[in-house]
C-alpha positions in Angstrom: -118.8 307.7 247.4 -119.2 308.2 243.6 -116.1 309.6 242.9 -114.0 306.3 245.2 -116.2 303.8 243.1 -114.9 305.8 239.8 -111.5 306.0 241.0 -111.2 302.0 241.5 -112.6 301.6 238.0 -110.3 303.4 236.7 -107.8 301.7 239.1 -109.3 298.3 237.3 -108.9 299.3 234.1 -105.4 300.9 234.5 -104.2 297.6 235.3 -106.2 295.5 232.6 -105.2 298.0 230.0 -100.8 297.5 231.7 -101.6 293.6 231.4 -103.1 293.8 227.7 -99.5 296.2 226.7 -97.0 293.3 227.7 -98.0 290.1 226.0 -95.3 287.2 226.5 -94.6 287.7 222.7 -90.7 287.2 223.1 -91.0 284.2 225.0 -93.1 282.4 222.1 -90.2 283.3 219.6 -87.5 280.8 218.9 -85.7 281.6 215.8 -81.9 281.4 215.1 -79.9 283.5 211.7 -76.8 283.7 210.9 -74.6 286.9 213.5 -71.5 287.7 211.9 -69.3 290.6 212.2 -66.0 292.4 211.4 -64.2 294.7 213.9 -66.4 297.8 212.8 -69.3 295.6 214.0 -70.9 295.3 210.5 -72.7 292.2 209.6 -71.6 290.0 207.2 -72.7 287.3 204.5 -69.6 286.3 203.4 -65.9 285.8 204.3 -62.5 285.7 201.9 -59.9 283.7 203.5 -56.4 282.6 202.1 -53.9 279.4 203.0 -50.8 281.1 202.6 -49.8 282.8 206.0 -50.9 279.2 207.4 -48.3 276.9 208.7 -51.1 274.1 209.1 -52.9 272.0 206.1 -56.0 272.8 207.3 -58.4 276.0 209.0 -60.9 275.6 211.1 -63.5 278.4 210.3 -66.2 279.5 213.2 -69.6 280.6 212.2 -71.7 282.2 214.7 -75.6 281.4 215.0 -77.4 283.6 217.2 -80.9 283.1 219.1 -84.0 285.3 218.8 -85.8 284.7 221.7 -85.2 282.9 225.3 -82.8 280.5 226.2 -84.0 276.6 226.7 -83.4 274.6 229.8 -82.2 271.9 227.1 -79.8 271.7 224.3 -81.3 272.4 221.1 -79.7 271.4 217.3 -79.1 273.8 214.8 -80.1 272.6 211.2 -76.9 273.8 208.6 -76.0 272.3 205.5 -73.2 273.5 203.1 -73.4 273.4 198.8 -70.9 274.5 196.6 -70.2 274.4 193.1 -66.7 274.2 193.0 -65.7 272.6 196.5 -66.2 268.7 197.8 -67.1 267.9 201.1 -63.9 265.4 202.2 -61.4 266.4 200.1 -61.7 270.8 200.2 -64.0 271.4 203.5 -65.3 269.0 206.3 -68.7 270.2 207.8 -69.4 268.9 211.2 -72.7 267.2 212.4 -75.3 270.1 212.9 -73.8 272.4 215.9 -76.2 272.0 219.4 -77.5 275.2 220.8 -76.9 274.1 224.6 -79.2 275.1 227.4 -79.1 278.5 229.1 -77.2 279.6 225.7 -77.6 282.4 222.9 -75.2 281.9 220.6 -73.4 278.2 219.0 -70.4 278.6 216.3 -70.7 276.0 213.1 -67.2 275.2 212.8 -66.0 274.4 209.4 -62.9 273.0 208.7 -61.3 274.1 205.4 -58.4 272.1 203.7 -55.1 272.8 202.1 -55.0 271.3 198.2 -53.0 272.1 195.5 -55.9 273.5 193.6 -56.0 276.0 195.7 -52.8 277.6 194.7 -54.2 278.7 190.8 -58.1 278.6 191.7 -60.3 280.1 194.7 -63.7 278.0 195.6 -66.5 278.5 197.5 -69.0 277.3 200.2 -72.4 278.3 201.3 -73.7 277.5 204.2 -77.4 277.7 204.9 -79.4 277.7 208.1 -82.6 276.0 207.9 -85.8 275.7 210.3 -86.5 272.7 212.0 -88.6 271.0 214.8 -86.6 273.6 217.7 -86.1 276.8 215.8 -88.2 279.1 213.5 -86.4 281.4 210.9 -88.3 285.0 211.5 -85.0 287.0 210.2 -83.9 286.4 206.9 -82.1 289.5 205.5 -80.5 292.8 207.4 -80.2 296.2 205.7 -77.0 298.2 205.8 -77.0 301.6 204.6 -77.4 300.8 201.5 -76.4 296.9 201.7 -78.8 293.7 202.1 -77.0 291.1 203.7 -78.6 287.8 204.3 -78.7 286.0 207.5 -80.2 282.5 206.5 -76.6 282.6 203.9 -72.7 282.7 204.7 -70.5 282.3 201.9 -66.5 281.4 202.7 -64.6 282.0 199.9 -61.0 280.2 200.0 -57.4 279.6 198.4 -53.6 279.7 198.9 -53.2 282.6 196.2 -51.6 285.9 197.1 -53.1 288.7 196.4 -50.1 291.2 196.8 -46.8 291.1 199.1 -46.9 291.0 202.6 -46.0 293.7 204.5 -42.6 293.0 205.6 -41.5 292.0 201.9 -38.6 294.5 200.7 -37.9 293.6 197.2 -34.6 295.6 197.7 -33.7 293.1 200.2 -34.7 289.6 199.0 -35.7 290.5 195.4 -39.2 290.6 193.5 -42.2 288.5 195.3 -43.2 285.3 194.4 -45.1 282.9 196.1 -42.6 280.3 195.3 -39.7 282.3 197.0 -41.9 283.0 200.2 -42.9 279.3 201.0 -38.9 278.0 200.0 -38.2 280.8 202.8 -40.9 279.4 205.0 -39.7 275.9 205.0 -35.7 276.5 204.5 -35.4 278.7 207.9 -38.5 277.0 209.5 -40.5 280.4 209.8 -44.1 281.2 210.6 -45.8 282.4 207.3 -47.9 285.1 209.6 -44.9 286.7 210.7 -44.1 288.5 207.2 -47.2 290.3 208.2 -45.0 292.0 211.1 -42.9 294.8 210.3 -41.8 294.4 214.1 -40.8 290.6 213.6 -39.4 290.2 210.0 -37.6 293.5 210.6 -35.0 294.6 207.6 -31.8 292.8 209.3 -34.2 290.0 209.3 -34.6 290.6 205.6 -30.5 290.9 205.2 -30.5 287.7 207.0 -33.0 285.9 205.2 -31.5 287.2 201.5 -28.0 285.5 202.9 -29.1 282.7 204.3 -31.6 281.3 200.8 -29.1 282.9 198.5 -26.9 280.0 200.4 -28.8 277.8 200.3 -29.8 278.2 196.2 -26.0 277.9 195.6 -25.0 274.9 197.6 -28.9 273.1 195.9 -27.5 274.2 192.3 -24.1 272.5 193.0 -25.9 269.4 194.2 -27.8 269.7 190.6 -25.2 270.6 188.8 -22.9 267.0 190.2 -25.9 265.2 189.7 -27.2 264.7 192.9 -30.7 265.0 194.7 -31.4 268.4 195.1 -34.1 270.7 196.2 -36.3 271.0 192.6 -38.1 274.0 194.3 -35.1 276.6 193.8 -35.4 276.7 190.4 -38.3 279.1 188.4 -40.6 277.0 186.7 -41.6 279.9 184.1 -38.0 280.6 183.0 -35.6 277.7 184.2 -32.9 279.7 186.6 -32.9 279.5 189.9 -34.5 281.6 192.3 -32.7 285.0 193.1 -33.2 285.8 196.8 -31.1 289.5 196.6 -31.1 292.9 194.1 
């Protein structure tokens, strides 16, 4: 008799001490930061993005913001402003009302829509967007450590421009001469071609690059004649920095 009334004790506090070691602690979080990642799956902070293999005057940017803690039966809004010392809101970026979590959900992208200038061609700006706590979500994340990185999840830079940085990877200058930017955009819009392709060994293959080196050398011929008769011609074929026209071969 003494040793059933033990064992049910022990039964009791078995089970008082399981309920005490799962407390509904998850459940009270609701917290959102800033989840985003490159192929390796590393977070980051910050993203460098360029104009020039874009045939459109503007790119649309997704930012991911993930939940900490359970879904909601509702939607929820996500508080993110932008600031930027270089950049204005309008006329370089266009920041959409604060992105809605909806209901059942984990994760909402901030779109942010980045715009083509002609500033952008000599000078690279800069926006940071920053996630802020408000009446549905709570920030309890605010920085990740890499190895020997910190990266912040309450900040996410996007660096932007329409600058080169070095020739794509299907330019030959023994084909169609020494890069410019200049000469790859006159290409672009003279044989209508998508600016991603010169990225593609596989599309802009070296007959395409014989073709190409024919076709705008052309074309730079029959724009100087027009120039030289005194006609409208296409002012883009000639080098600004030394007055010739552009040489599209050897």
């Amino acid at each position: 008799m003494r040793s059933r009334i033990i064992y049910m004790l022990l039964c009791v506090l078995l089970f008082a001490g399981c309920e005490e070691r799962n407390p509904a602690l998850f459940e009270d979080i609701s917290g959102v930061y800033f989840n985003n990642r490159s192929g390796s799956m590393t977070l980051s902070d910050s993203l460098d993005v360029t104009f020039v293999y874009e045939k459109e005057d503007f790119m649309d940017v997704p930012v991911k913001v993930q939940l900490i803690g359970r879904p909601a039966g509702h939607d929820r809004a996500v508080t993110v402003t932008v600031a930027s010392g270089n950049a204005v809101e309008g006329v370089d970026f266009m920041l959409p009302a604060d992105p809605v979590l909806p209901a059942g959900a984990a994760e909402v992208e901030c779109v942010v829509r980045l715009i083509r200038t002609d500033a952008l061609k000599s000078q690279k700006k800069m926006i940071t967007l920053t996630i802020h706590e408000n009446e549905h979500f709570t920030l309890p994340v605010t920085e990740m450590v890499q190895v020997a990185d910190t990266v912040s999840t309450l900040n996410y830079r996007i660096f932007f421009s329409d600058m080169f940085t070095k020739a794509p990877a299907a330019w030959d200058e023994n084909l169609v001469g020494k890069f410019t930017q200049q000469k790859f955009e006159l290409i672009c819009d003279v044989l209508d071609m998508d600016p991603a392709d010169f990225n593609d060994t596989s599309v802009v293959t070296l007959a395409k690059l014989l073709y190409i080196s024919a076709e705008m050398t052309a074309y730079v011929k029959a724009e100087m004649e027009k120039k030289e008769a005194g006609m409208p011609y296409d002012e883009n074929i000639i080098d600004p920095s030394t007055g010739l026209p552009l040489n599209f071969g050897r």
